[in-house]
C-alpha positions, 0 to 999 in steps of 0.5 A: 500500500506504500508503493505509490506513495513513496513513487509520488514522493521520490522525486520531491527528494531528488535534487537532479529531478528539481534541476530538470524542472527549473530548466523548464519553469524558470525561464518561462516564469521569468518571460511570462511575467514580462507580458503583464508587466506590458500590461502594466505598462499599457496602464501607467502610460494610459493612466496617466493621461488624467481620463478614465474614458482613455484606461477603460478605452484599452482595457475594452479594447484589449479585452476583445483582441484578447479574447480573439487571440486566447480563444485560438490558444489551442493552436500553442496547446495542442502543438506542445502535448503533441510535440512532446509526445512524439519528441519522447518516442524520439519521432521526428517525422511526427515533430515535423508534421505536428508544426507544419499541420498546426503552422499553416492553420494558424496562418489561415485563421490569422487572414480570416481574422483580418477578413472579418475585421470590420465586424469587430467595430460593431461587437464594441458597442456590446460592452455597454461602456460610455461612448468615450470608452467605445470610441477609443475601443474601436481604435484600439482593435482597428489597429490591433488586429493587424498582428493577428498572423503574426500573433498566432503563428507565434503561439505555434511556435513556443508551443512546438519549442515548450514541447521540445522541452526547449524553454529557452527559445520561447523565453527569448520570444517573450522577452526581446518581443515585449521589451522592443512592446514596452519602449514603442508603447511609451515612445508612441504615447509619451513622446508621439502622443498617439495615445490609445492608437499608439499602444495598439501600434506598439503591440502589432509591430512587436507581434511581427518582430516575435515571428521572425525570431521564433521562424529563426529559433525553430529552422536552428531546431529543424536542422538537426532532424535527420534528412530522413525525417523529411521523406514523404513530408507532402503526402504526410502532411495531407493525410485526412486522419491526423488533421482530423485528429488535430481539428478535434482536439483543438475543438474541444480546447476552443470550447474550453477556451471560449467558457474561460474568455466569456467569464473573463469577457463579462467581467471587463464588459459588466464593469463597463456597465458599473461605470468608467471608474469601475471598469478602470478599477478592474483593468488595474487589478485584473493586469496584476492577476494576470502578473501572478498568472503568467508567473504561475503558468511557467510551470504550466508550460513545464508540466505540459512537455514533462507529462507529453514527453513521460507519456511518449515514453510510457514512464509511469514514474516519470509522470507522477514526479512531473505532477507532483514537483509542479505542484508543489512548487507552484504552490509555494510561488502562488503562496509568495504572489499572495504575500507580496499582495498583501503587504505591498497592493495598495502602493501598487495600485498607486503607482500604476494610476493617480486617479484618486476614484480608480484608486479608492476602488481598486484598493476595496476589491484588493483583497480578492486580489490577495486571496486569487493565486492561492485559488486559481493555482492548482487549475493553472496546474492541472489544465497543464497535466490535461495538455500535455497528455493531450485530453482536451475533452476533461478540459472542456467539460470541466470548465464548462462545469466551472463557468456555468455552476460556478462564475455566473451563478455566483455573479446573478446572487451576488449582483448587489454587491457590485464590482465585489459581485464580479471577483468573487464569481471569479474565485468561484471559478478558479476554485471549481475548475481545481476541483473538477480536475483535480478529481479527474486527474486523480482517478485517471492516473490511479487507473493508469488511463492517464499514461494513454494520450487521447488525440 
């Protein structure tokens, strides 16, 4: 009866296996947190033009670009389990075949995307803002789509690097591409004042920068494949079984994706609702989640290419030390995110707005800020586990369950609390989905199912 116990605690001891794991982590965990921190910059360079209209402006705006973009995230996620997979049954072709598959959809949504763009001025008006918000809205996202191929062709690439356990590639993408994000942004806005256009601008160009250094990192990974890696590669790539595969495997992580976005969706477009202030308010809180979200997520990038490459190899062992190092120290770091928000939240608020209103508000909604990474951790965690054994359909189910027996039910009985009313259906949904997956996850690893990967 001790057996799984002591394979579950085998790898905590071992330091080599602590090693292998901040390889993975670290680097993410350190480029992610630069992508909040654009969105902090974004804030302050915004926040201090002296108008809420122009912070609630971007946040609508980047609201609906984000939700666009993160709804297509399975274009990263399905590309890191499978590449993971076929990189630990040391398969080259199906690693070539997995990144041309996944590159050349992401190039056929990104030109949909543009075609459709002049829909999306007319999908603004649905957050209900005041008619300054909608205007700079609107500006934000005419400009802003144009990144569209360039952002989804990016998401494929790191995906196909994290599963290559090549963390480094990805971390150099998010660096160098939101610093060069972070300088135009205050170039355009302090020195141009383009104002909201000029954030827009600054993301676009940097998107566009990012894909010439991920196309150059991965041709550096492609040439040491093997020449015969590449025999028959046309009628490989063309063949109807494994683009069926692929397409209902992004299904279902679309679907997925689309119940988290509504959630985070409404939450920016009923704040609009309450008002320029309470939707500023929100935009300030909302970019330090995210800061403890990304940090978070490095180790959701690690576990998703330790568990794709431990189910390639068929490594039972390999696969419960992956879950059980990436927890624990995810926990503790999620812990430390906690801290430093207790201690140090309401001088954060005000250094990224002088608006005295946005800032009362802000520093009342600051406790769920404080209790948010503890809660949404173990979901971060877990979503990982479920990419990297490619089971994107308990993925779906389980946040279908959290979105819709959890956020807005939770929202609709609270509703007279206002903006607390929009954080606490956001706690409600962090909670259920750690739940439901946890559960999920346990009894698959338990039956040994969770060493199969379902395409």
């Amino acid at each position: 009866m001790m057996k799984p116990q002591c394979d579950f605690c085998c790898g905590w001891r071992d330091p080599e296996r602590h090693k292998v794991l901040f390889a993975l982590a670290l680097p993410m965990v350190f480029s992610n947190i630069t992508t909040p921190l654009l969105g902090l910059v974004d804030t302050w360079v915004i926040g201090h033009l002296g108008q809420a209209w122009f912070l609630g402006g971007v946040s609508v705006g980047a609201t609906f670009i984000n939700v666009l973009f993160w709804l297509l995230g399975f274009l990263r996620m399905s590309t890191t389990g499978l590449t993971a997979q076929a990189c630990g049954a040391h398969d080259q072709r199906a690693q070539i075949d997995t990144l041309l598959r996944a590159f050349s959809l992401a190039m056929l949504l990104g030109l949909l995307l543009l075609l459709l763009s002049p829909l999306l001025a007319k999908l603004i008006a649905l957050s209900g803002g005041s008619e300054q918000v909608q205007r700079y809205a609107a500006q934000y996202v005419a400009v802003r789509i144009w990144s569209a191929p360039a952002a989804l062709g990016n998401l494929v690439l790191m995906g196909w690097l994290l599963g290559r356990q090549d963390a480094r590639g990805p971390m150099l993408m998010l660096i160098v591409t939101n610093l060069v994000n972070i300088g135009l942004d205050t170039l355009f806005v302090l020195v141009f004042d383009w104002q909201v256009k000029g954030v827009a601008a600054a993301s676009v160009l940097a998107d566009y920068g990012a894909l010439v250094l991920g196309l150059w990192l991965v041709r550096r990974q492609l040439q040491q494949f093997s020449a015969g890696a590449w025999a028959g590669g046309g009628q490989r790539w063309l063949q109807l079984s494994p683009l069926v595969s692929l397409l209902r495997l992004n299904r279902d992580i679309f679907l997925r994706s689309l119940s988290l976005q509504l959630c985070f969706a409404f939450m920016t477009l009923q704040g609009a609702r309450l008002g320029d202030i309470a939707v500023a308010a929100n935009a300030v809180l909302l970019n330090f989640m995210m800061l403890a979200s990304y940090g978070l997520d490095g180790f959701a990038y690690a576990v998703e290419s330790m568990v794709g490459r431990a189910i390639g190899q068929q490594s039972r062992q390999q696969l419960r030390e992956a879950i059980v190092l990436n927890l624990g120290w995810a926990g503790l770091i999620a812990l430390c995110f906690s801290v430093v928000f207790a201690l140090f939240g309401t001088q954060l608020i005000g250094h990224i707005t002088d608006i005295p209103a946005v800032v009362a508000e802000a520093t009342r909604q600051l406790p769920w800020l404080v209790a948010m990474p503890l809660l949404s951790v173990w979901c971060f965690l877990l979503d990982g586990i479920f990419i990297g054994a490619t089971r994107a359909r308990e993925m779906r189910n389980s946040m279908l369950m959290a979105a819709f027996g959890g956020f807005f039910p939770v929202w609709w009985l609270c509703q007279e609390w206002g903006v607390a009313a929009l954080w606490a259906a956001m706690a409600a949904l962090m909670v259920a989905r750690g739940m439901t997956l946890g559960i999920i996850c346990w009894r698959l690893e338990q039956s040994g199912q969770l060493l199969t990967a379902r395409h």
